[in-house]
C-alpha beads as a LAMMPS data file, in Angstrom:
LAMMPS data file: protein, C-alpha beads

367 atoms
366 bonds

1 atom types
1 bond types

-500.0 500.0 xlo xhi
-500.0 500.0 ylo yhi
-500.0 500.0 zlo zhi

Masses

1 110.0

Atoms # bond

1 1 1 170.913 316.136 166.061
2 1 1 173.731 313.569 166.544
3 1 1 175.820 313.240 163.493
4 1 1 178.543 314.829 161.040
5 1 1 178.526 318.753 160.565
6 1 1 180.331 321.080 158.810
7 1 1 181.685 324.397 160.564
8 1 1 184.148 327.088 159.578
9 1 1 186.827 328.903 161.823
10 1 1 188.535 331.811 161.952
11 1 1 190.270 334.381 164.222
12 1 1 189.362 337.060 165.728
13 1 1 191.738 340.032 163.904
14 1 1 190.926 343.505 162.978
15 1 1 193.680 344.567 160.682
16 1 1 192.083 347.522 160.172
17 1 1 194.624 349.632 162.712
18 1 1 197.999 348.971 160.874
19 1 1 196.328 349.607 157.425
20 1 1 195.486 353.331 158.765
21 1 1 198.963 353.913 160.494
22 1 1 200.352 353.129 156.949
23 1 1 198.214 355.258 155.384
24 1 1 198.850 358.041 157.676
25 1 1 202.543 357.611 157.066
26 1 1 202.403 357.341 153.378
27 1 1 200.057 360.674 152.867
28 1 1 202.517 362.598 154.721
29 1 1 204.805 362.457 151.355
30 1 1 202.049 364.095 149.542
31 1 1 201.765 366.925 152.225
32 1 1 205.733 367.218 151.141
33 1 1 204.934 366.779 147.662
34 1 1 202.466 369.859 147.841
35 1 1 204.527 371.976 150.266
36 1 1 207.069 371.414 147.128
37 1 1 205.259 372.097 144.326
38 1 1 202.414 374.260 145.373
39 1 1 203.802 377.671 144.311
40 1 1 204.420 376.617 141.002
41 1 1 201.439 374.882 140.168
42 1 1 199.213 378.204 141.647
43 1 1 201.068 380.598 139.588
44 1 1 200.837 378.710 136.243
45 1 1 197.823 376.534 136.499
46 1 1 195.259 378.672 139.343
47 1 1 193.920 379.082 142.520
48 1 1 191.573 376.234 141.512
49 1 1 193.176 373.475 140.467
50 1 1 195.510 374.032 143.568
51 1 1 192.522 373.610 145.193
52 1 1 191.453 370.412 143.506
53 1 1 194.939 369.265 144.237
54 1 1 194.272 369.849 147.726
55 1 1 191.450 368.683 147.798
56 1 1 192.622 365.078 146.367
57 1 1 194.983 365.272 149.663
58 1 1 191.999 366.068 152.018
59 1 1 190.075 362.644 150.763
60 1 1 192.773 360.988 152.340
61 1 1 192.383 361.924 155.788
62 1 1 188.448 361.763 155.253
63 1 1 189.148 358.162 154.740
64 1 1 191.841 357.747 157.783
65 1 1 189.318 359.654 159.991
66 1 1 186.467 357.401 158.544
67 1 1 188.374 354.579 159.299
68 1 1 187.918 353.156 155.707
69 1 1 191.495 351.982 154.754
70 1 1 190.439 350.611 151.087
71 1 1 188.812 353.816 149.876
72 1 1 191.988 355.642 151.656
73 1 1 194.065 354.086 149.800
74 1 1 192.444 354.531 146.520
75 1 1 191.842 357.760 147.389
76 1 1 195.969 357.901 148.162
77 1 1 196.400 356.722 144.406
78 1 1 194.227 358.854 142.998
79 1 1 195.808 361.815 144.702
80 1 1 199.074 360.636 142.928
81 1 1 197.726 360.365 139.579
82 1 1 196.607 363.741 140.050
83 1 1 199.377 365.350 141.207
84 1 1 202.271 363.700 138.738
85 1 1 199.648 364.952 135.963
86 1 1 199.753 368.928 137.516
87 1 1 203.326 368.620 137.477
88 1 1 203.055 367.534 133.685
89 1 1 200.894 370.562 133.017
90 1 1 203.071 372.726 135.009
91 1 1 205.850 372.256 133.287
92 1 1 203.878 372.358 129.546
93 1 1 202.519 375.971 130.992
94 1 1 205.877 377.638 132.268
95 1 1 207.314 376.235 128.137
96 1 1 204.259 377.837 127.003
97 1 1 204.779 381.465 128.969
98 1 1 208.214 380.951 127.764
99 1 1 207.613 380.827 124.201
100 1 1 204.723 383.382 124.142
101 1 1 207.268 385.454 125.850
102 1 1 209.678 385.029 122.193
103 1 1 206.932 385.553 120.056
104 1 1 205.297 389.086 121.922
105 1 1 208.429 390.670 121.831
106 1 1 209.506 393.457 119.026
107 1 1 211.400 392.079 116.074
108 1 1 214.443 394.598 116.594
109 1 1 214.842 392.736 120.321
110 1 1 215.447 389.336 118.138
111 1 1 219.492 389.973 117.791
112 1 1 221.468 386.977 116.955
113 1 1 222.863 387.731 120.962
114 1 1 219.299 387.225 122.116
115 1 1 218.783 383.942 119.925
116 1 1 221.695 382.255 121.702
117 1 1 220.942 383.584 125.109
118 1 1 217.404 382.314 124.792
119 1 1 218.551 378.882 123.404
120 1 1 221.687 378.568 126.249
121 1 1 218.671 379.212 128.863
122 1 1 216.648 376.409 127.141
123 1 1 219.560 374.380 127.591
124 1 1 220.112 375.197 131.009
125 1 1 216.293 374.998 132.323
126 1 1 216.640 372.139 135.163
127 1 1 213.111 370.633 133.764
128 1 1 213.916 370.450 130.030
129 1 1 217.264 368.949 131.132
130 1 1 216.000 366.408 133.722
131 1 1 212.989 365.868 130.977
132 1 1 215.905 364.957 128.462
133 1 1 217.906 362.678 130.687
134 1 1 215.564 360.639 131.117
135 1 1 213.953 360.441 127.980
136 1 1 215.813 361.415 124.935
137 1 1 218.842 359.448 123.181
138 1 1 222.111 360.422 124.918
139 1 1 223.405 360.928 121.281
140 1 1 220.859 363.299 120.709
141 1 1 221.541 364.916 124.045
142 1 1 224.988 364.932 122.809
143 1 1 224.380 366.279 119.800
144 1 1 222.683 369.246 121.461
145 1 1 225.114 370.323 123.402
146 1 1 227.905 370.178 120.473
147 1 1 226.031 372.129 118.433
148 1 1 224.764 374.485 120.508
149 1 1 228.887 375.053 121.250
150 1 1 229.937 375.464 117.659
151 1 1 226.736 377.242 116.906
152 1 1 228.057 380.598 118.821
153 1 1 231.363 380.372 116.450
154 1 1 231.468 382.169 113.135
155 1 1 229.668 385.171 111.149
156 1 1 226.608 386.917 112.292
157 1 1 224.720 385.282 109.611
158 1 1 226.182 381.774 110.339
159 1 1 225.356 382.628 113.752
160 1 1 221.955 382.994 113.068
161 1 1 221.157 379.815 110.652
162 1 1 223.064 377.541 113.171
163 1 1 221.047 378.726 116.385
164 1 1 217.567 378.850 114.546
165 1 1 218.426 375.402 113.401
166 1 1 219.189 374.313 116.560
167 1 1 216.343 375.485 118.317
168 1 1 214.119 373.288 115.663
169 1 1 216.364 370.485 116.449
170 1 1 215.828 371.257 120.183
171 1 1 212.030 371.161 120.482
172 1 1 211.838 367.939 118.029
173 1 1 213.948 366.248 120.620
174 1 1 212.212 367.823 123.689
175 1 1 208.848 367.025 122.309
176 1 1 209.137 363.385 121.554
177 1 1 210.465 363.495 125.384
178 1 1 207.224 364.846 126.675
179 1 1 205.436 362.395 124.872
180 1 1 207.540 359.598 126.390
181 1 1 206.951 360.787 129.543
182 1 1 203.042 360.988 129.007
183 1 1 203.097 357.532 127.783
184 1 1 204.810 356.059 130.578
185 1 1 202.500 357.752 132.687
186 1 1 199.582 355.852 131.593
187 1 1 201.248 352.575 131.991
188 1 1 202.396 353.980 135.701
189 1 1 198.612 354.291 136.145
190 1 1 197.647 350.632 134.615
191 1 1 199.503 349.384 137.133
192 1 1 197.975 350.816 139.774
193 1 1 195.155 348.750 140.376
194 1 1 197.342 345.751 140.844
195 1 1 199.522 348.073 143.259
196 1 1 196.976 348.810 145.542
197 1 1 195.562 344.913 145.428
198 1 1 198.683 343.488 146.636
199 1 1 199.094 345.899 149.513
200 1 1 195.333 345.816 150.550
201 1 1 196.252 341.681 150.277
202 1 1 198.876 342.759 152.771
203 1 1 197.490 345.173 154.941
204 1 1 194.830 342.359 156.024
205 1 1 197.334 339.486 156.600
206 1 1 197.112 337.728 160.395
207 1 1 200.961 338.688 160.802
208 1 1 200.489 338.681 164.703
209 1 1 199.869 334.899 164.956
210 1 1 203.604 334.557 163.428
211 1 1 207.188 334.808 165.090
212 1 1 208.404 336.805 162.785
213 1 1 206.175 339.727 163.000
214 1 1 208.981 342.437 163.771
215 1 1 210.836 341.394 160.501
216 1 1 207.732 341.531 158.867
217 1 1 206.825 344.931 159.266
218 1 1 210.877 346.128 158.474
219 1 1 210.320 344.508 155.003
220 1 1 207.092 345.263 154.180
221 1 1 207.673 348.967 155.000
222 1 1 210.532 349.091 152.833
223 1 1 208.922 347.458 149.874
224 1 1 206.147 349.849 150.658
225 1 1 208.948 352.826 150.605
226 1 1 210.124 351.499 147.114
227 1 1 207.027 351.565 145.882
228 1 1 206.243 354.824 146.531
229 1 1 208.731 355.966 145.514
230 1 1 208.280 354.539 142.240
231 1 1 204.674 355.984 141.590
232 1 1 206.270 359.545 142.964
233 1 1 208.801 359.010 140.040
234 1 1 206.869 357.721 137.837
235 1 1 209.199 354.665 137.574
236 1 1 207.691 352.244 135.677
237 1 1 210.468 349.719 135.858
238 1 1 211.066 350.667 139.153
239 1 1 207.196 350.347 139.784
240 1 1 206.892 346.903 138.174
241 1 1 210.027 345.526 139.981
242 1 1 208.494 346.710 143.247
243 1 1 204.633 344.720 142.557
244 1 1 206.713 341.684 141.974
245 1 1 208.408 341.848 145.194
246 1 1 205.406 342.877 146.857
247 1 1 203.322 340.477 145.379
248 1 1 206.479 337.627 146.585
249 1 1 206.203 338.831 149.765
250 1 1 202.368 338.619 150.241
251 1 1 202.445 334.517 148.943
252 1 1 205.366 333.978 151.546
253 1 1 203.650 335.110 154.206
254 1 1 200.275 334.073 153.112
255 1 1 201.899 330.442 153.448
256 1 1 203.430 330.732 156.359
257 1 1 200.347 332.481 158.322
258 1 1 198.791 329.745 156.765
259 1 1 200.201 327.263 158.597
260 1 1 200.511 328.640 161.697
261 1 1 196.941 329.380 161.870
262 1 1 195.971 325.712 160.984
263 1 1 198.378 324.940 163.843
264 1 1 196.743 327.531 166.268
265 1 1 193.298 326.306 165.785
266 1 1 193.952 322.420 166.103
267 1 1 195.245 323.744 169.397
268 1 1 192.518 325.723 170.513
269 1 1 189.964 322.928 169.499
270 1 1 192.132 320.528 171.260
271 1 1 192.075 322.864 174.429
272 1 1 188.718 323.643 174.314
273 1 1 187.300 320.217 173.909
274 1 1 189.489 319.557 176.914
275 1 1 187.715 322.578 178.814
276 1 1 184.188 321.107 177.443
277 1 1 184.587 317.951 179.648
278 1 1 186.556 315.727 176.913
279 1 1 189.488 313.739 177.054
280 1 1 190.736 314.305 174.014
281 1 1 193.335 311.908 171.642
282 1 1 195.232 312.718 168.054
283 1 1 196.683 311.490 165.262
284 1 1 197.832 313.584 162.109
285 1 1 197.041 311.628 158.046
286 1 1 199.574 311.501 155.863
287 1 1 197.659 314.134 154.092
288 1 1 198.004 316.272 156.566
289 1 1 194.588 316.064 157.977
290 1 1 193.909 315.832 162.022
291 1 1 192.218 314.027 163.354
292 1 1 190.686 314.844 167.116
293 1 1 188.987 312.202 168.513
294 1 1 187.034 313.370 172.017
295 1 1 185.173 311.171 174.127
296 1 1 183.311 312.019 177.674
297 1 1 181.058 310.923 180.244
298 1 1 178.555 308.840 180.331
299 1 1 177.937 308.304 176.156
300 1 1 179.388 311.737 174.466
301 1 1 181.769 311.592 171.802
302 1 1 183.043 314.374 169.266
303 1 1 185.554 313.306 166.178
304 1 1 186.312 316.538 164.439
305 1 1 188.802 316.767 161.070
306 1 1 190.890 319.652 160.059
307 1 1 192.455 319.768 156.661
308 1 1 195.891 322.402 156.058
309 1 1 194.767 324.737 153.516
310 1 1 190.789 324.946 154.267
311 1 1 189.128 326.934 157.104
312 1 1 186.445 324.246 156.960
313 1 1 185.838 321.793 160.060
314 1 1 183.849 318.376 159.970
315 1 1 182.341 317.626 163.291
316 1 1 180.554 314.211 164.070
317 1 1 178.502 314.650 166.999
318 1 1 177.309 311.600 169.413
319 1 1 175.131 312.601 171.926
320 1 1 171.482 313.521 173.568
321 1 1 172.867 317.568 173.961
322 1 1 174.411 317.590 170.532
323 1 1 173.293 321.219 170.112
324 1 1 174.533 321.811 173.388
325 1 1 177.837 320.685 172.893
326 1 1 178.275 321.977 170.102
327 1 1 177.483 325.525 171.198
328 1 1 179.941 324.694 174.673
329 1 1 182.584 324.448 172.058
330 1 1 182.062 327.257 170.184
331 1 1 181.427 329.416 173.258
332 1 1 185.146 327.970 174.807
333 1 1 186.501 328.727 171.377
334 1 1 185.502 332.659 171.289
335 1 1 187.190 333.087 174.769
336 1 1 190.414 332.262 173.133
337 1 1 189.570 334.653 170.247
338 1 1 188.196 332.152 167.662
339 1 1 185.123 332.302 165.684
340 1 1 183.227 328.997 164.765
341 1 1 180.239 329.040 162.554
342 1 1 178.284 325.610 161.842
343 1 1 177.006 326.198 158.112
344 1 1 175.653 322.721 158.098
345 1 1 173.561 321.070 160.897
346 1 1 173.538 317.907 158.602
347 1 1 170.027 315.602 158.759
348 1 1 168.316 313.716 161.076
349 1 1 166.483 317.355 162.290
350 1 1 162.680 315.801 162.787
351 1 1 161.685 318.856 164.617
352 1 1 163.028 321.677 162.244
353 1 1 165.653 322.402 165.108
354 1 1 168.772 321.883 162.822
355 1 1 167.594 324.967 160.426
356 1 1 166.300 326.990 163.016
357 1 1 169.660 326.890 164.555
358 1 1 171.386 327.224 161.408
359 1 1 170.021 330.795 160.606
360 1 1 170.514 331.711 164.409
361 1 1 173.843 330.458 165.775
362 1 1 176.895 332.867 165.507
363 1 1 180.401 333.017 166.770
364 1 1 180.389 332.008 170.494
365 1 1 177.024 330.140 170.230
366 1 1 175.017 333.270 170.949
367 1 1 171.838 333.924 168.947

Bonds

1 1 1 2
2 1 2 3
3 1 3 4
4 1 4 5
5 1 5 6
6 1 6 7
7 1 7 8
8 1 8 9
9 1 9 10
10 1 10 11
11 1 11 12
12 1 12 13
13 1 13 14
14 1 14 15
15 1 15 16
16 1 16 17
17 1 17 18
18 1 18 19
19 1 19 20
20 1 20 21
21 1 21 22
22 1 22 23
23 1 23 24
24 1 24 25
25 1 25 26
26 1 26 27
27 1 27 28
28 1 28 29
29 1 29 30
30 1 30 31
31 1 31 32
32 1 32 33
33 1 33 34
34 1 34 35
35 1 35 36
36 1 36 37
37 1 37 38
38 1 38 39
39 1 39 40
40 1 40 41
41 1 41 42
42 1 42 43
43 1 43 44
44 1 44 45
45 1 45 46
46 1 46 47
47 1 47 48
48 1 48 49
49 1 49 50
50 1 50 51
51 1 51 52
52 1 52 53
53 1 53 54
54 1 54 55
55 1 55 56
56 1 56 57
57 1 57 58
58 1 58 59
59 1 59 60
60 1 60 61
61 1 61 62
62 1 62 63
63 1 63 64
64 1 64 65
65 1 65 66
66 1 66 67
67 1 67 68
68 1 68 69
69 1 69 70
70 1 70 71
71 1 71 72
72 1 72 73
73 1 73 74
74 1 74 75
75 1 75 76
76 1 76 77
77 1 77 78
78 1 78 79
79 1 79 80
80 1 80 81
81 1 81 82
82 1 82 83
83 1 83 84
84 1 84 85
85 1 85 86
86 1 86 87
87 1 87 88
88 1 88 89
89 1 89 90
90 1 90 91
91 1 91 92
92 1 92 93
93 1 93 94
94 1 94 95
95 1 95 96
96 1 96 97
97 1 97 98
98 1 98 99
99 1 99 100
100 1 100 101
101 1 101 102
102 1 102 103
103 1 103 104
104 1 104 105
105 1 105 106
106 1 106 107
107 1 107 108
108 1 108 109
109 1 109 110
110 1 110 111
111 1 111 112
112 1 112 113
113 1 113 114
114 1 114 115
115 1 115 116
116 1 116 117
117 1 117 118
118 1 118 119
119 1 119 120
120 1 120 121
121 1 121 122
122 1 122 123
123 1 123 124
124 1 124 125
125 1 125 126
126 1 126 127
127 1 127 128
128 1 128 129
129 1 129 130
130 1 130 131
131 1 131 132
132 1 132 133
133 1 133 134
134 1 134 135
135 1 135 136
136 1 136 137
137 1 137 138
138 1 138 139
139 1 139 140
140 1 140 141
141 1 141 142
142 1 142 143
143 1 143 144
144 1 144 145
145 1 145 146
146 1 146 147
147 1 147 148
148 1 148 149
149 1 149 150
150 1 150 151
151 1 151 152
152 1 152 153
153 1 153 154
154 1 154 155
155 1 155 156
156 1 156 157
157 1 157 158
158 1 158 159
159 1 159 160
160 1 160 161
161 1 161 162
162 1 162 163
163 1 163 164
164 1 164 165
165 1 165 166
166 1 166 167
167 1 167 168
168 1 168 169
169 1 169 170
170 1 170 171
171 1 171 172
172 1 172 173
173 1 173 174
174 1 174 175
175 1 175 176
176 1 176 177
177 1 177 178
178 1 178 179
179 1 179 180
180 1 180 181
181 1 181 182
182 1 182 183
183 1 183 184
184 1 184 185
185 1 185 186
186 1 186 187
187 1 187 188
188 1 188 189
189 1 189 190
190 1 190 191
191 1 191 192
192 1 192 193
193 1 193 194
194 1 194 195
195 1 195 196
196 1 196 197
197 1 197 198
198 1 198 199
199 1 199 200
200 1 200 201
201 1 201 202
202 1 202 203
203 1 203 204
204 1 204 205
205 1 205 206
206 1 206 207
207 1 207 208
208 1 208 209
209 1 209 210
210 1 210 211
211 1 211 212
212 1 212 213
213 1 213 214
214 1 214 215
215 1 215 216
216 1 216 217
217 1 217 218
218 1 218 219
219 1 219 220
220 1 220 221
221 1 221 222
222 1 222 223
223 1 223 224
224 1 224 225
225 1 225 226
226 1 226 227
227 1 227 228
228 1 228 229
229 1 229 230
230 1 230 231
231 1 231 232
232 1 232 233
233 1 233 234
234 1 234 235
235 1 235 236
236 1 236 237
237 1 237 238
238 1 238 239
239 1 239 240
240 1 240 241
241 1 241 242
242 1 242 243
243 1 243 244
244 1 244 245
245 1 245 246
246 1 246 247
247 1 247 248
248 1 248 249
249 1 249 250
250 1 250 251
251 1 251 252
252 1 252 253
253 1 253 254
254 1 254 255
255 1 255 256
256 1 256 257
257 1 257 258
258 1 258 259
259 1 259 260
260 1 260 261
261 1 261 262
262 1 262 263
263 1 263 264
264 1 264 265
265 1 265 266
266 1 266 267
267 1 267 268
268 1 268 269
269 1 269 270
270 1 270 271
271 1 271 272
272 1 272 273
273 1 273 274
274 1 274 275
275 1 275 276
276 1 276 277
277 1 277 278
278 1 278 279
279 1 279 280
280 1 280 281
281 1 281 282
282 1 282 283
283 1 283 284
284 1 284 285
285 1 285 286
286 1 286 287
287 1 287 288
288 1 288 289
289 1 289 290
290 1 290 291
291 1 291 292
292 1 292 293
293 1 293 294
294 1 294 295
295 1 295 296
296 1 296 297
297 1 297 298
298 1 298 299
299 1 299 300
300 1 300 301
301 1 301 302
302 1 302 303
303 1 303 304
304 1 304 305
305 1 305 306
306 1 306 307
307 1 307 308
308 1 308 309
309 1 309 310
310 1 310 311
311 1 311 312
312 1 312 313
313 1 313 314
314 1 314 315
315 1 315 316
316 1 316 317
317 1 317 318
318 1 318 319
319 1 319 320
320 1 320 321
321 1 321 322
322 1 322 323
323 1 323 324
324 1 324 325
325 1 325 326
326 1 326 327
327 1 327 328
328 1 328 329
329 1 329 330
330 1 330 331
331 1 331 332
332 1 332 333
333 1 333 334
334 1 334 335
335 1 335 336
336 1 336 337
337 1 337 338
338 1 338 339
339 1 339 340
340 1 340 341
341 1 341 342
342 1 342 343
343 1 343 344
344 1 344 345
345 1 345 346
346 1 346 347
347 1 347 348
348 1 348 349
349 1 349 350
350 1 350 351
351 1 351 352
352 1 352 353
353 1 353 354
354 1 354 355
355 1 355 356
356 1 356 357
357 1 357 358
358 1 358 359
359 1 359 360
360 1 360 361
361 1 361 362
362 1 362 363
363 1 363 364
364 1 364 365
365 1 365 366
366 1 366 367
């Protein structure tokens, strides 16, 4: 059994805690969201798709109370998507009831008085205008609201032309706005996927090994603020902007956990071949790579190799108990909350006790 091995570490972390309390915290904007918007979207879209909405919200907490963070939060995104498309449809439905409203009533209610008041409260609807602020051409806007001005101005018959003119003009302009909107919508939901990747990539970094944990969770809850808000806007600029700083964040960390983790477990392989009975010396490569060279009483000796970068270990074993030893050492590592798995006995096994051991042994030498 004497001779090289292979091994992988790791540390004990279940990250699974924080990525619920952020979910929790997040799906409390929907419940706002729907407290918001649910009167609006009952009285012009129905009892059931409220309840669908509703129901998209409910999948959350099934999640949360599952304790399944990664369906939460694709169920979170999903509940999003839904609801930013209801608000779509509200707002199509309340145009809709508006213009079936023109065209039911009598012909001798259509006075040139009626036309303009109709057109002014077009003009003045707080959807249509935040609909054309953000997506029309500002000289179009402008052109709007000039004409709709100097369309009030002149002979009843002048009167008439002007406003019916402008209301053409109007819904050309407010339709190609709409289908802005619905386009940028898609491409909010395209990028989605890669939303929910980083902050999953995130949510399951080993931040409490680092110093800087507490500024950690300050920035990464206020990237995570801006993009939400973002997907609540449907700002895809905003959106992509946000996945790049996200996505910055995650590769600084990831580096920096990295290392200290590297650090952390030359130390606690150090300690533990101490605790085994070794007395243990080091030197560190120019590569990088350390080098723990452990020798102990009356012929045992233990050289083991770390590289930065690789969970991987290379042990080479010299003694009568290798198995033994080697499961001392993993046993001393999982009290200080690190897992070692051999995945490679190496040769030399006469007896078949190398693969035997192989399919048994688990963190802490148990089996």
């Amino acid at each position: 059994m004497s001779g090289p091995k292979t091994a992988v570490w790791s540390f004990d972390y279940d990250p699974t805690p924080t990525r619920l309390a952020d979910l929790e915290r997040f799906a409390a904007k929907q419940d706002a969201w729907l407290r918001r918007h649910e009167d609006s979207i009952q009285f012009y879209l129905g009892d059931e798709i409220l309840a669908s909405a509703r129901q998209a919200r409910q999948l959350v907490d099934e999640c949360i109370s599952a304790e399944d963070p990664d369906s939460g939060f694709d169920a979170y995104g999903a509940a999003w998507s839904l609801f930013n498309q209801l608000h779509r449809r509200t707002k199509e439905a309340k145009r809709q009831e508006a213009d079936r409203k023109d065209r039911d009533r009598p012909k001798e209610q259509q006075t040139v008085a009626k036309l303009v008041s109709d057109c002014q409260a077009l003009w003045e609807d707080p959807d249509n205008h935040d609909l054309l602020l953000r997506w029309a051409e500002q000289r179009d806007i402008e052109g709007l609201a000039s004409s709709l001005a100097a369309a009030r101005a002149g002979e009843i018959h002048m009167v008439h032309d002007r406003i019916t003119a402008w209301r053409r003009r109007f819904d050309q302009i407010l339709s190609g706005a709409r289908q802005a909107s619905s386009k940028n919508s898609d491409a909010i939901q395209g990028h989605l996927p890669r939303l929910h990747a980083v902050i999953e990539d995130i949510g399951r970094l080993h931040i409490g090994i680092i110093d800087s944990s507490a500024s950690f969770v300050r920035e990464k809850d206020q990237l995570h603020q801006q993009a939400d808000e973002a997907v609540q806007d449907e700002d895809l600029s905003g959106l992509e902007e946000s996945i790049r700083r996200l996505e910055a964040f995650r590769d600084n960390y990831t580096e920096q956990i990295a290392l200290a983790e590297f650090e952390k477990a030359t130390a606690n392989v150090r300690d533990a071949l101490g605790a085994c009975g070794y007395t243990v010396t080091s030197r560190t490569d120019e590569n990088g790579v350390v080098v723990l060279r452990a020798s102990g009483f009356p012929c045992r000796s233990v050289d083991v190799e770390l590289r930065p970068g690789s969970e991987e270990m290379c042990l080479n074993v010299d003694s009568e108990v290798c198995v033994k030893d080697v499961r001392s050492l993993q046993a001393e590592l999982a009290r200080q909350g690190m897992q070692l798995s051999v995945v490679d006995w190496g040769r030399g096994d006469s007896h078949g006790l190398c693969s035997d051991l192989q399919r048994n042994t688990v963190v802490g030498g148990e089996s």
